[in-house]
mmCIF file of the N, C-alpha and C atoms, coordinates in Angstrom:
data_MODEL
# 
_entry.id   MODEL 
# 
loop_
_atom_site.group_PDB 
_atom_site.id 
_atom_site.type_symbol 
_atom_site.label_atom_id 
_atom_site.label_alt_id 
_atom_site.label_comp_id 
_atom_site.label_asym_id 
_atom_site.label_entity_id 
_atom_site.label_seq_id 
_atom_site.pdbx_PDB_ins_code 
_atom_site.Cartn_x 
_atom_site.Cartn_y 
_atom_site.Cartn_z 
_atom_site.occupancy 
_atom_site.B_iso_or_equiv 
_atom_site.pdbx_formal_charge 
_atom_site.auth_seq_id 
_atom_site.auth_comp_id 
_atom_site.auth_asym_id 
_atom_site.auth_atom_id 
_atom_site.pdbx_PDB_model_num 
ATOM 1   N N  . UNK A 1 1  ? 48.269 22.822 110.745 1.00 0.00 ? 1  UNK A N  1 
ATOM 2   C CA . UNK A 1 1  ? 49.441 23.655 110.606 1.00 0.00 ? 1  UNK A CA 1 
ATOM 3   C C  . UNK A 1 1  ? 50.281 23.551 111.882 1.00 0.00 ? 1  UNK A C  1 
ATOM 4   N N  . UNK A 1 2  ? 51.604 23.717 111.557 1.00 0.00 ? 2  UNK A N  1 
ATOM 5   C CA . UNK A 1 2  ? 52.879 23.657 112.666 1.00 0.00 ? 2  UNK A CA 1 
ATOM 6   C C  . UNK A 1 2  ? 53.604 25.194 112.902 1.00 0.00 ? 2  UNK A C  1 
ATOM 7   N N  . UNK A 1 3  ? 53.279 25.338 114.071 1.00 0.00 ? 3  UNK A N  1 
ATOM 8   C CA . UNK A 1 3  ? 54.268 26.493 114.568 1.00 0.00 ? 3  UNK A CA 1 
ATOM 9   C C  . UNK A 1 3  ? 55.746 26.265 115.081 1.00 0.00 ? 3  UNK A C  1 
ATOM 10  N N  . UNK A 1 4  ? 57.019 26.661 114.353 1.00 0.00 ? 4  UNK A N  1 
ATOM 11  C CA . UNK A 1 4  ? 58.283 26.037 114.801 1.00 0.00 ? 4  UNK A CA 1 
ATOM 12  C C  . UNK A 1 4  ? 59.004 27.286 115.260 1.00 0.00 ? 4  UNK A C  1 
ATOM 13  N N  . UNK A 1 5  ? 59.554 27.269 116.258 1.00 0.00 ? 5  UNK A N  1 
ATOM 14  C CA . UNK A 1 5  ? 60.266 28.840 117.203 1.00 0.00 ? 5  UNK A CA 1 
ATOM 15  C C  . UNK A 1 5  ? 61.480 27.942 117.291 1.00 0.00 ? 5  UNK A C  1 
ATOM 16  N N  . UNK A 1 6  ? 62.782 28.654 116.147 1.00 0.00 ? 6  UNK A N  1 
ATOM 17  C CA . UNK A 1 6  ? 64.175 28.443 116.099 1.00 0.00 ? 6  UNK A CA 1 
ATOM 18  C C  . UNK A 1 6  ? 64.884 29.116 117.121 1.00 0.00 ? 6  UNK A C  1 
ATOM 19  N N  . UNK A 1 7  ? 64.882 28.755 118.388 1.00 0.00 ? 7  UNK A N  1 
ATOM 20  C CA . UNK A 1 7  ? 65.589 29.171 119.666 1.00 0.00 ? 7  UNK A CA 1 
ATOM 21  C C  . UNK A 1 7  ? 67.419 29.553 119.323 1.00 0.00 ? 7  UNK A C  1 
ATOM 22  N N  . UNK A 1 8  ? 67.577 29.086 118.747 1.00 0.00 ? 8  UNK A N  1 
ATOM 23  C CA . UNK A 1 8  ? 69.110 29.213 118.137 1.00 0.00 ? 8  UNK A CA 1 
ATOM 24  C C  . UNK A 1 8  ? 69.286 30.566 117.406 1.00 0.00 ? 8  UNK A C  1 
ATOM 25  N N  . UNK A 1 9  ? 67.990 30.641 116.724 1.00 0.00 ? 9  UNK A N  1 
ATOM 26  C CA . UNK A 1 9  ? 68.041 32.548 116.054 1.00 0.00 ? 9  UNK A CA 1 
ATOM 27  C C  . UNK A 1 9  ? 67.141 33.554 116.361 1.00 0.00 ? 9  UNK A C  1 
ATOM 28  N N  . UNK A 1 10 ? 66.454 32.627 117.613 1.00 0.00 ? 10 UNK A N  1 
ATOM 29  C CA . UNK A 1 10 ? 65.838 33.815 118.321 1.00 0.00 ? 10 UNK A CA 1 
ATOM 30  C C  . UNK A 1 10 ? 66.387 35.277 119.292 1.00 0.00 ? 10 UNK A C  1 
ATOM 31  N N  . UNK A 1 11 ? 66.471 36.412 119.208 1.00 0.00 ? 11 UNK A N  1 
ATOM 32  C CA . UNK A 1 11 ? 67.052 37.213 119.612 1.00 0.00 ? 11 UNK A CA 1 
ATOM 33  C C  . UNK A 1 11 ? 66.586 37.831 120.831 1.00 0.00 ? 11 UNK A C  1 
ATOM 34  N N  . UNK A 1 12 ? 64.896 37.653 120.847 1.00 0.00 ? 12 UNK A N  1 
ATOM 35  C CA . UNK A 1 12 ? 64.166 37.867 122.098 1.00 0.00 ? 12 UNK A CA 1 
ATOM 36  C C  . UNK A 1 12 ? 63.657 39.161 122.050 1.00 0.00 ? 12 UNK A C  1 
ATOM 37  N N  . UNK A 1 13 ? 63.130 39.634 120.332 1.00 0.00 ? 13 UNK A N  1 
ATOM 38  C CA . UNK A 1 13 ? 62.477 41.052 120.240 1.00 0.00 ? 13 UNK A CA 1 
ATOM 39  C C  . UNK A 1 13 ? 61.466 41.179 120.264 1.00 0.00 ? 13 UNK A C  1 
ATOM 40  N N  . UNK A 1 14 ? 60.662 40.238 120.554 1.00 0.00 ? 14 UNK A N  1 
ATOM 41  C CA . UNK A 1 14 ? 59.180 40.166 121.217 1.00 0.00 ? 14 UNK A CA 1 
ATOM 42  C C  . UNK A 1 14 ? 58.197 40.513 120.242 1.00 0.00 ? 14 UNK A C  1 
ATOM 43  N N  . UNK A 1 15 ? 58.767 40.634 119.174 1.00 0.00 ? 15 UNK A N  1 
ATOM 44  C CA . UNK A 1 15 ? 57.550 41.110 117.737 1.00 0.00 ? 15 UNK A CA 1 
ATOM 45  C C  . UNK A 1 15 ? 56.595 40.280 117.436 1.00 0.00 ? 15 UNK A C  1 
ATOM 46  N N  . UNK A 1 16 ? 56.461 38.883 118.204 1.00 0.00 ? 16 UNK A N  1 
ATOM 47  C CA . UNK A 1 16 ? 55.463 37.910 117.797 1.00 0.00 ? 16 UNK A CA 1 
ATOM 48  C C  . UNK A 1 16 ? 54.579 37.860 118.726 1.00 0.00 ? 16 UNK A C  1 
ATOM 49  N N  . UNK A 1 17 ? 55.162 38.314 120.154 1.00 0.00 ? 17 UNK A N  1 
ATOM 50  C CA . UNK A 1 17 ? 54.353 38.028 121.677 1.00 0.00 ? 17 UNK A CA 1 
ATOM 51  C C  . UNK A 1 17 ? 53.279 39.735 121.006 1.00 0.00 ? 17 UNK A C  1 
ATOM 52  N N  . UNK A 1 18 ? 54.076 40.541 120.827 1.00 0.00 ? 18 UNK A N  1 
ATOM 53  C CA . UNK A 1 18 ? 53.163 41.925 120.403 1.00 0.00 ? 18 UNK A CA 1 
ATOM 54  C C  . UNK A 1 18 ? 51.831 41.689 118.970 1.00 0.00 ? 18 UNK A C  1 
ATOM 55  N N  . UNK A 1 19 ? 52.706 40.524 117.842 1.00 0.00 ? 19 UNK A N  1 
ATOM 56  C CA . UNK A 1 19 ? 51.578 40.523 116.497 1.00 0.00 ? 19 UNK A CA 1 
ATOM 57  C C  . UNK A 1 19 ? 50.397 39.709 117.251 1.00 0.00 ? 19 UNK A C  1 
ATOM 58  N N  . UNK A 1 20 ? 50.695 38.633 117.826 1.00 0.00 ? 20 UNK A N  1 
ATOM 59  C CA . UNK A 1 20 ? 50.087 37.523 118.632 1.00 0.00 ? 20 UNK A CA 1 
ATOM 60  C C  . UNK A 1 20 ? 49.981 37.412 119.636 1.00 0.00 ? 20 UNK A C  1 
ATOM 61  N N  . UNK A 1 21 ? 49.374 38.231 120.786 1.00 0.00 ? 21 UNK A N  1 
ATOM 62  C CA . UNK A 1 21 ? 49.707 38.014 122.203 1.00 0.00 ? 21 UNK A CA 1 
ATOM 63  C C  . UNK A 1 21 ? 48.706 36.481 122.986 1.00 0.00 ? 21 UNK A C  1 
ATOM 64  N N  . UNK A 1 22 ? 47.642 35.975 122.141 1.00 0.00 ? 22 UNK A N  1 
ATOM 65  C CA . UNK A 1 22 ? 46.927 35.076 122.186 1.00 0.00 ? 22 UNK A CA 1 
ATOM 66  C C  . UNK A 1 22 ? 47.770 33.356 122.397 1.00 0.00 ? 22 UNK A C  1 
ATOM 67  N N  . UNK A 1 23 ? 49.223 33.595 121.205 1.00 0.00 ? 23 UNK A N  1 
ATOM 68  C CA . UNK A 1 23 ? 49.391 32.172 120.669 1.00 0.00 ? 23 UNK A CA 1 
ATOM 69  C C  . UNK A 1 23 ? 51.136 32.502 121.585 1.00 0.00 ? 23 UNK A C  1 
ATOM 70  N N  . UNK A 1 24 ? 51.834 33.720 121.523 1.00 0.00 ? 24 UNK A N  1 
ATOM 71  C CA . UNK A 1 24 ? 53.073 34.000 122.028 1.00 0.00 ? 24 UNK A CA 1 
ATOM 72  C C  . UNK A 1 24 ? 53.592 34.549 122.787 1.00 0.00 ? 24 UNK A C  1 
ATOM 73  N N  . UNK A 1 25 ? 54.479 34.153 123.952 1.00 0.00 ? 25 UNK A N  1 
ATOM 74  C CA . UNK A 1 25 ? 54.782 34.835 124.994 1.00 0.00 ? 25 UNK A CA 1 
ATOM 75  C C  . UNK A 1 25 ? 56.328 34.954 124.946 1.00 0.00 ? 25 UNK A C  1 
ATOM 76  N N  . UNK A 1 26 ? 57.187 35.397 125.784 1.00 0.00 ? 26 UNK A N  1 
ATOM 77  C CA . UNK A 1 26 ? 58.480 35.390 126.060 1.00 0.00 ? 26 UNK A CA 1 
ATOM 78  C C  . UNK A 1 26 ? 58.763 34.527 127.080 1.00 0.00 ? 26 UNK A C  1 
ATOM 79  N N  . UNK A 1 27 ? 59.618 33.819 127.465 1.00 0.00 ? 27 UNK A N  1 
ATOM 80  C CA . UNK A 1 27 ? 59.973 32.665 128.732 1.00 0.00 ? 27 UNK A CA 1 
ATOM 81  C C  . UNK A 1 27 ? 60.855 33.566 129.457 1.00 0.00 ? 27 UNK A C  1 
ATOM 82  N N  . UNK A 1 28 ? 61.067 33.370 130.415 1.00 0.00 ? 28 UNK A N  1 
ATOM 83  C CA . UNK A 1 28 ? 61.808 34.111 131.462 1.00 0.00 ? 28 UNK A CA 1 
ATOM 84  C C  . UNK A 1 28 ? 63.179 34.606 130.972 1.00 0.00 ? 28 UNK A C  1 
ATOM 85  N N  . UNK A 1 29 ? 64.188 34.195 130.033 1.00 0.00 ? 29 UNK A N  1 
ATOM 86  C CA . UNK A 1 29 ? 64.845 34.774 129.387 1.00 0.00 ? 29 UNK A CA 1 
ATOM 87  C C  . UNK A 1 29 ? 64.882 35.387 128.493 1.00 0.00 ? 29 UNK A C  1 
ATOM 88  N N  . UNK A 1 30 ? 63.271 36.282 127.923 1.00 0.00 ? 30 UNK A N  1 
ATOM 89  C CA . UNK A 1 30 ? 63.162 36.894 127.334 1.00 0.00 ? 30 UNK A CA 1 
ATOM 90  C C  . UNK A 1 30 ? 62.753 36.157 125.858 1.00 0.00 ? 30 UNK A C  1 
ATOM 91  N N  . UNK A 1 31 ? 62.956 34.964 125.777 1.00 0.00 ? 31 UNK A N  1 
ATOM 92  C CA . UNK A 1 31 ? 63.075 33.959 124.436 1.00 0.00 ? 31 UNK A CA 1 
ATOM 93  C C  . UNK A 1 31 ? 61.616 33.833 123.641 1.00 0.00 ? 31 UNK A C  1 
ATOM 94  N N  . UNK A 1 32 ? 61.002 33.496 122.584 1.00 0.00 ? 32 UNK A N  1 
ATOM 95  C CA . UNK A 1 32 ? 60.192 33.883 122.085 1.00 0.00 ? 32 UNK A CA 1 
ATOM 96  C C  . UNK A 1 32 ? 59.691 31.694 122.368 1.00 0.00 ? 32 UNK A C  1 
ATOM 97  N N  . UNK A 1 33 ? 59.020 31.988 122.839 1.00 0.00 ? 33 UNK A N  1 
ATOM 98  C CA . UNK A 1 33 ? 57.931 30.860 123.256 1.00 0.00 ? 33 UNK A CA 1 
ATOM 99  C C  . UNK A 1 33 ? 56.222 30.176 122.570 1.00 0.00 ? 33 UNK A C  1 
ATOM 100 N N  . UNK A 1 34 ? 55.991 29.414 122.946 1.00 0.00 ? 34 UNK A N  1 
ATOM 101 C CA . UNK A 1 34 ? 54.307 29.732 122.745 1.00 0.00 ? 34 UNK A CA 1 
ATOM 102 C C  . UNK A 1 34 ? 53.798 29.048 123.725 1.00 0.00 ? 34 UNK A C  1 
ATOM 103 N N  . UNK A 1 35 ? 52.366 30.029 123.743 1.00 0.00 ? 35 UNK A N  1 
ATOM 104 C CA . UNK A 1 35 ? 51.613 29.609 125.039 1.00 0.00 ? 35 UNK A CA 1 
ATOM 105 C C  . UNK A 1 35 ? 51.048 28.271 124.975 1.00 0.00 ? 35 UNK A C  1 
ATOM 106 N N  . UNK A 1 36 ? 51.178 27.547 126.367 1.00 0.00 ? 36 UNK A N  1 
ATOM 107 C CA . UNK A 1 36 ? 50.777 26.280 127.001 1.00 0.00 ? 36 UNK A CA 1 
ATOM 108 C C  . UNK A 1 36 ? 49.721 25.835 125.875 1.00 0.00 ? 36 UNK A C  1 
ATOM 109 N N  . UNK A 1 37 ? 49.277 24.616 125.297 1.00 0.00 ? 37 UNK A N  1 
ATOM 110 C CA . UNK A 1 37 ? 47.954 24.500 124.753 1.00 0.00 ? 37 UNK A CA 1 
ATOM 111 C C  . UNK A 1 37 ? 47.848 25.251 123.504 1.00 0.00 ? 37 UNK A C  1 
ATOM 112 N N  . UNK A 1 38 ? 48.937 26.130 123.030 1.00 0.00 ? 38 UNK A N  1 
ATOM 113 C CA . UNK A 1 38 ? 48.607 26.471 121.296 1.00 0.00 ? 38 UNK A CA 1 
ATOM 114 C C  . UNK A 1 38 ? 49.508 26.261 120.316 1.00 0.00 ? 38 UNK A C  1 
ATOM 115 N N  . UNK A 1 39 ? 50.363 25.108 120.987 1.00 0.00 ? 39 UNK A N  1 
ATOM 116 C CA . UNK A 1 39 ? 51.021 24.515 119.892 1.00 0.00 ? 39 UNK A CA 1 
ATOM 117 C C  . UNK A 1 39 ? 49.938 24.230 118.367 1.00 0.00 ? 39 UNK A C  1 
ATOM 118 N N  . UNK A 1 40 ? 48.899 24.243 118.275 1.00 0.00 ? 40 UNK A N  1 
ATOM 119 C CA . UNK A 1 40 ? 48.610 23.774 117.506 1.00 0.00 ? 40 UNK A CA 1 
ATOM 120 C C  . UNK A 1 40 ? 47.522 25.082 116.590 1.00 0.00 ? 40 UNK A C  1 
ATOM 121 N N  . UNK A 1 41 ? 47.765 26.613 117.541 1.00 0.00 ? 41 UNK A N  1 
ATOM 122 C CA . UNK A 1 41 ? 47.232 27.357 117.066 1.00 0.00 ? 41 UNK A CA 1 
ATOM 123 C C  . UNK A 1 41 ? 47.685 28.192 115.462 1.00 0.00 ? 41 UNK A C  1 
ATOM 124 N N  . UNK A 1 42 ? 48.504 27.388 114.878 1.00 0.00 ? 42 UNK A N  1 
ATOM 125 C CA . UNK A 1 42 ? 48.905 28.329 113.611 1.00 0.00 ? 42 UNK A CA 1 
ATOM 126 C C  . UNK A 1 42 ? 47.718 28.838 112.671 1.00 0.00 ? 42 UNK A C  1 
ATOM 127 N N  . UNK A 1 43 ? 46.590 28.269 112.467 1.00 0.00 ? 43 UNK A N  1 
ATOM 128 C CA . UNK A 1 43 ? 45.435 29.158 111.819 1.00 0.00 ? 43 UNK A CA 1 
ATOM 129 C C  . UNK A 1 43 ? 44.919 30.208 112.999 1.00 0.00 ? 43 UNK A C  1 
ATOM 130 N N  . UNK A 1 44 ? 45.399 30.629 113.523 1.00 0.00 ? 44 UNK A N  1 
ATOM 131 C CA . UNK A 1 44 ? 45.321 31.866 114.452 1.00 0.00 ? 44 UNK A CA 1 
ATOM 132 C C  . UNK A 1 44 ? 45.321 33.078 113.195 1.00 0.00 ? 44 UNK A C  1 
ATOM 133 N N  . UNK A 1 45 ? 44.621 34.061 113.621 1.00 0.00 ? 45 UNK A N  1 
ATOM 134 C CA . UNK A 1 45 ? 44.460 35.097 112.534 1.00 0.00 ? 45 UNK A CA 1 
ATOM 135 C C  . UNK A 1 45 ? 45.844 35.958 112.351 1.00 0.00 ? 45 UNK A C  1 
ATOM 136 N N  . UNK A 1 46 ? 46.209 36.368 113.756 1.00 0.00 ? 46 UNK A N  1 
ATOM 137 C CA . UNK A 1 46 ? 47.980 37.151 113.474 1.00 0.00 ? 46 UNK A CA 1 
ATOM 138 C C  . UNK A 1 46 ? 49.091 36.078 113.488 1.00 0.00 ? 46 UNK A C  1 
ATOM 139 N N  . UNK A 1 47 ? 49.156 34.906 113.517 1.00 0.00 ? 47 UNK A N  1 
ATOM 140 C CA . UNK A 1 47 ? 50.640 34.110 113.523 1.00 0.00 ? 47 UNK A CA 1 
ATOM 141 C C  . UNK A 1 47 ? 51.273 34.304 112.625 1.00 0.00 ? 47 UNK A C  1 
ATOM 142 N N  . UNK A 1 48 ? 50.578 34.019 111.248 1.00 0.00 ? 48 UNK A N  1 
ATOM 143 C CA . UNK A 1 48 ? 51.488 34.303 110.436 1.00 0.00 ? 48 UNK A CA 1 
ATOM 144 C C  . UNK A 1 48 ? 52.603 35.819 110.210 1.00 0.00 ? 48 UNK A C  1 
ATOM 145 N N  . UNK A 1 49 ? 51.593 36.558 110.718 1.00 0.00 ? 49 UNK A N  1 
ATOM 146 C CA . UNK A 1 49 ? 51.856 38.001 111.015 1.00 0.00 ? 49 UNK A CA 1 
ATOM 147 C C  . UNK A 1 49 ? 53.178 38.021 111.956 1.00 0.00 ? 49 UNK A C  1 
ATOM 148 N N  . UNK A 1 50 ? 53.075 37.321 112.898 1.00 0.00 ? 50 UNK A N  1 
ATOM 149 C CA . UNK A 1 50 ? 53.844 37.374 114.131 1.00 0.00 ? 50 UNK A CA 1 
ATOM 150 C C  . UNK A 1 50 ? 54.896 37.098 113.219 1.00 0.00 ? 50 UNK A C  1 
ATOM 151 N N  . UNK A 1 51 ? 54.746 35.597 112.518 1.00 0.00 ? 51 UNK A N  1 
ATOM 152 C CA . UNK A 1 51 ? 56.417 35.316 111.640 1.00 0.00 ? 51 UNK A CA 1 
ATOM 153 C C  . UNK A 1 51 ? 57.166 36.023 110.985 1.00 0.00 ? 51 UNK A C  1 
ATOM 154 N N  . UNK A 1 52 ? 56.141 37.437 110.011 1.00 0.00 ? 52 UNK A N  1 
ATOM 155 C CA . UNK A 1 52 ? 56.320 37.736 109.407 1.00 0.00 ? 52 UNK A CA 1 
ATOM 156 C C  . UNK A 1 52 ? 57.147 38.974 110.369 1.00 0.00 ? 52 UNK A C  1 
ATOM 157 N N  . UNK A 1 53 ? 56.769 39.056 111.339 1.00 0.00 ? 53 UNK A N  1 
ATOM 158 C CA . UNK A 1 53 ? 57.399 40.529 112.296 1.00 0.00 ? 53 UNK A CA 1 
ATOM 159 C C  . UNK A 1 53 ? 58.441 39.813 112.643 1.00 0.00 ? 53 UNK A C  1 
ATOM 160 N N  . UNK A 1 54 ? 58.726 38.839 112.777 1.00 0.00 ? 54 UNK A N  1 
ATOM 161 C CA . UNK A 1 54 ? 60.527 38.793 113.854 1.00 0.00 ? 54 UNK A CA 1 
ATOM 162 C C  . UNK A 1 54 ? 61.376 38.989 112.624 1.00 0.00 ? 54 UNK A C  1 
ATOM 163 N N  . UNK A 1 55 ? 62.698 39.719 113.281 1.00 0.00 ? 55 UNK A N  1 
ATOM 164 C CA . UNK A 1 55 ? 63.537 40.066 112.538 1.00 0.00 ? 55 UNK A CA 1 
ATOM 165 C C  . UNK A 1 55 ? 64.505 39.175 112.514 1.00 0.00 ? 55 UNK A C  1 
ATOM 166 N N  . UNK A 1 56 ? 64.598 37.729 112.613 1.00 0.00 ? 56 UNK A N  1 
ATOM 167 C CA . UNK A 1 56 ? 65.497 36.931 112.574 1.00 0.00 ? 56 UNK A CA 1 
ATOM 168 C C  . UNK A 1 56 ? 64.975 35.947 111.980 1.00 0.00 ? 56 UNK A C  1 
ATOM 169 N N  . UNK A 1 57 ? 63.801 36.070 111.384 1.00 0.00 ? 57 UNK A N  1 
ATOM 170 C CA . UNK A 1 57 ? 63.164 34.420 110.799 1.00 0.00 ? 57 UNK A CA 1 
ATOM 171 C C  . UNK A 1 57 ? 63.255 33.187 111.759 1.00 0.00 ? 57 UNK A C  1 
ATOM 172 N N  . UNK A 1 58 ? 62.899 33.733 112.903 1.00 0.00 ? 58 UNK A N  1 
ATOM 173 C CA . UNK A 1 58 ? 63.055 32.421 113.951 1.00 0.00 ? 58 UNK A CA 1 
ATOM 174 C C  . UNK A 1 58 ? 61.373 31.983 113.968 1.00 0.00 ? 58 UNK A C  1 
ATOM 175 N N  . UNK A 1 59 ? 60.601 32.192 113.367 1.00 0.00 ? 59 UNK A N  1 
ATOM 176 C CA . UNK A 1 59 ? 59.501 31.643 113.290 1.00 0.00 ? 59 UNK A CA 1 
ATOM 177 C C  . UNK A 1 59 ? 58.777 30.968 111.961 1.00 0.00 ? 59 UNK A C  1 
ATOM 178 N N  . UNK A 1 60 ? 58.404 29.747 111.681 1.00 0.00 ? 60 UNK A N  1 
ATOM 179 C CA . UNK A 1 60 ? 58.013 29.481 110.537 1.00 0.00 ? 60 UNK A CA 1 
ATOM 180 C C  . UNK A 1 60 ? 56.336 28.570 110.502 1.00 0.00 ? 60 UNK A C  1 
ATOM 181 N N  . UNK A 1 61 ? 55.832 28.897 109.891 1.00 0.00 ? 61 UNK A N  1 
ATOM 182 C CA . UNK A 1 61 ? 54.244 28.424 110.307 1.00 0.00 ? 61 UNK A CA 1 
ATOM 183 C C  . UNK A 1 61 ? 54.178 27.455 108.965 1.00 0.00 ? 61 UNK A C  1 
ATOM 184 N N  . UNK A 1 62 ? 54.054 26.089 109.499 1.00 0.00 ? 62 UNK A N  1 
ATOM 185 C CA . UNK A 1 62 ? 54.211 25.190 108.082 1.00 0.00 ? 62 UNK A CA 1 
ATOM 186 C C  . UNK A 1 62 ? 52.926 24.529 108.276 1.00 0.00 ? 62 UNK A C  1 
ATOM 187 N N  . UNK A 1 63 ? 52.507 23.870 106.993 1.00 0.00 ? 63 UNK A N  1 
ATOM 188 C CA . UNK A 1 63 ? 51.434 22.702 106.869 1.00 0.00 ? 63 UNK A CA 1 
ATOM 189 C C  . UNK A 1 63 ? 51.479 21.657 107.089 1.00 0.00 ? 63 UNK A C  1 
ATOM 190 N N  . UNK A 1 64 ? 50.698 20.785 107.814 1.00 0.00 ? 64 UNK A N  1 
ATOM 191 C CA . UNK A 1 64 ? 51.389 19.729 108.290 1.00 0.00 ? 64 UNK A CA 1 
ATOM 192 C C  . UNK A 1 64 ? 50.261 18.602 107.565 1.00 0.00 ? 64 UNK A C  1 
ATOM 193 N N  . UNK A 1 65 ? 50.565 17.218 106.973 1.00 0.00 ? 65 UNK A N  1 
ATOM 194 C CA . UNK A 1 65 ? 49.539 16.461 106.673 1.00 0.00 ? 65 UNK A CA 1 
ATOM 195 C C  . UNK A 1 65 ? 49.310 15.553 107.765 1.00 0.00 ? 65 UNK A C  1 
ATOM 196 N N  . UNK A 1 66 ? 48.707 14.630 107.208 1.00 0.00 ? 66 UNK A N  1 
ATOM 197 C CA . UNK A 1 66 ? 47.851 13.591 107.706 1.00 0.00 ? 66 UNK A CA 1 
ATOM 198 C C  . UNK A 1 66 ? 46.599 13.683 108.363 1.00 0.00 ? 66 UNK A C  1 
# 
């Protein structure tokens, strides 16, 4: 699975760093980020959660093959 953070409609309300504090942080401008090394954490137990909390749909947790 792929974690994708739309910086363009991110607003910086921190609802994902709070569902997920494990996989999401804020970057110094407040911007909704993910931590070093969990790009690849989307079967994390709250991510999806986290997506489901931002109020801008700037987060989307997709399946990825191969």
């Amino acid at each position: 699975m792929h974690i994708d953070i739309d910086k363009d409609l991110c607003i910086g309300a921190g609802q994902c760093a709070l569902a997920a504090p494990d996989v999401f942080t804020q970057d110094d401008d407040g911007y909704s980020t993910l931590l070093p090394g969990r790009e690849d954490a989307a079967g994390a137990p709250m991510v999806r959660e986290a997506a489901r909390a931002c109020p801008v749909g700037a987060i989307s947790v997709k399946e990825t093959t191969g």
